[in-house]
C-alpha positions as CSV (number, residue, x, y, z in Angstrom):
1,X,0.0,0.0,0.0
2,X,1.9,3.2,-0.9
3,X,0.7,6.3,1.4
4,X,1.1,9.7,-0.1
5,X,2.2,11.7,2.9
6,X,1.4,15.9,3.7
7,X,4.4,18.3,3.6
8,X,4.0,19.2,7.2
9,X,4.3,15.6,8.1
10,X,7.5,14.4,5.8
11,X,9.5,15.0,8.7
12,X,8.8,11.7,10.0
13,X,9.5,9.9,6.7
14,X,13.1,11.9,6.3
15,X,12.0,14.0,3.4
16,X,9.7,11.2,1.4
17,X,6.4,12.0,-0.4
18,X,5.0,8.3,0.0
19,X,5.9,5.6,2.0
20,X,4.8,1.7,0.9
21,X,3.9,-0.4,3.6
22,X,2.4,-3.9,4.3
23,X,-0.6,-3.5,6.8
24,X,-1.0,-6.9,9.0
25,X,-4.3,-6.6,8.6
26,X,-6.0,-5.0,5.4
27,X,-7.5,-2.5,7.1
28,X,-6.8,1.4,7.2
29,X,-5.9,0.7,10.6
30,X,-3.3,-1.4,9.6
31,X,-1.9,0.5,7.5
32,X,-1.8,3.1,9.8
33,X,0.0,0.6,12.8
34,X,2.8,-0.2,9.5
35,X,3.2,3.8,8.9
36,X,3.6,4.1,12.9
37,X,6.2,1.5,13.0
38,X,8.2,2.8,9.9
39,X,7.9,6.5,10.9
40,X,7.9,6.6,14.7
41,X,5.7,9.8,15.7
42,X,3.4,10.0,12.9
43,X,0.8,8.0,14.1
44,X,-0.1,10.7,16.5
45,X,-0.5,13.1,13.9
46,X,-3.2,11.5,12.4
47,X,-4.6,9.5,14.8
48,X,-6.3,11.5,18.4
49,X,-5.6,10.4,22.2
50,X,-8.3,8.0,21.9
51,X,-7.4,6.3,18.4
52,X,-9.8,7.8,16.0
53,X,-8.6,10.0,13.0
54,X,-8.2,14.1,14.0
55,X,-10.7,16.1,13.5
56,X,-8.8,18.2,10.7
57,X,-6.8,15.6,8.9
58,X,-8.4,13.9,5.9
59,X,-7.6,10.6,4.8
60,X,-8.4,9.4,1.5
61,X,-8.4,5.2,0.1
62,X,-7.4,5.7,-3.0
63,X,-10.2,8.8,-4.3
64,X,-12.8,8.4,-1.3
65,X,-12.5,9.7,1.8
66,X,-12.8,6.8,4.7
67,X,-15.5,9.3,6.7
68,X,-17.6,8.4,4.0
69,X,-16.6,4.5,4.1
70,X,-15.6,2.4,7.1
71,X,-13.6,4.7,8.6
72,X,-10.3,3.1,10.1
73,X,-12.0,-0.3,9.2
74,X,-11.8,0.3,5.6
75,X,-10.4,-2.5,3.4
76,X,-7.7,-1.9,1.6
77,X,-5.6,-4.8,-0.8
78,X,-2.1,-4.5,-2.5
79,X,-1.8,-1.9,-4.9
80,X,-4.1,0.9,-2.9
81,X,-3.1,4.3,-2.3
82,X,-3.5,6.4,1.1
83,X,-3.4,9.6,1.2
84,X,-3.1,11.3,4.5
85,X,-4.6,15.2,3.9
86,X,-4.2,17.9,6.4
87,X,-7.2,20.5,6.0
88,X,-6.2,23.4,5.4
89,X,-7.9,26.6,7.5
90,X,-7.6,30.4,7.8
91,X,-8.9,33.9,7.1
């Protein structure tokens, strides 16, 4: 599963864009848990004190966002892409 990762958050991967992983699982959460372990820190970025996604980051299976699907139980199979979406606010 290749995850597409923010600007803001490429500090954890050392600089790279997207980051392929192998979640245990098949689930967003999984791939989540494999993004943790390769990029220790990001995880709670994404994901709030009480595991659910943040309020203001956006996370896409490949074109639909999992808010509208099963949410961190969302299935995803070789060859998917993530992408992890800060929203962006201001006036």
């Amino acid at each position: 599963v290749q995850v597409r990762i923010p600007t803001i958050l490429r500090t954890y991967t050392d600089g790279a864009s997207e980051v392929s992983v192998e979640p245990d699982d098949g689930t967003l959460q999984g791939v989540l848990d494999a993004l943790e372990a390769a990029a220790p820190g990001i995880g709670a970025r994404v994901l709030d004190d009480s595991g659910a996604l943040r309020r203001f980051v956006n996370v896409y299976v490949n074109d639909d966002d999992v808010r509208f699907l099963e949410g961190l139980a969302t299935k995803v199979s070789a060859g998917t892409q993530v992408s992890i979406i800060p929203a962006v606010a201001g006036g």
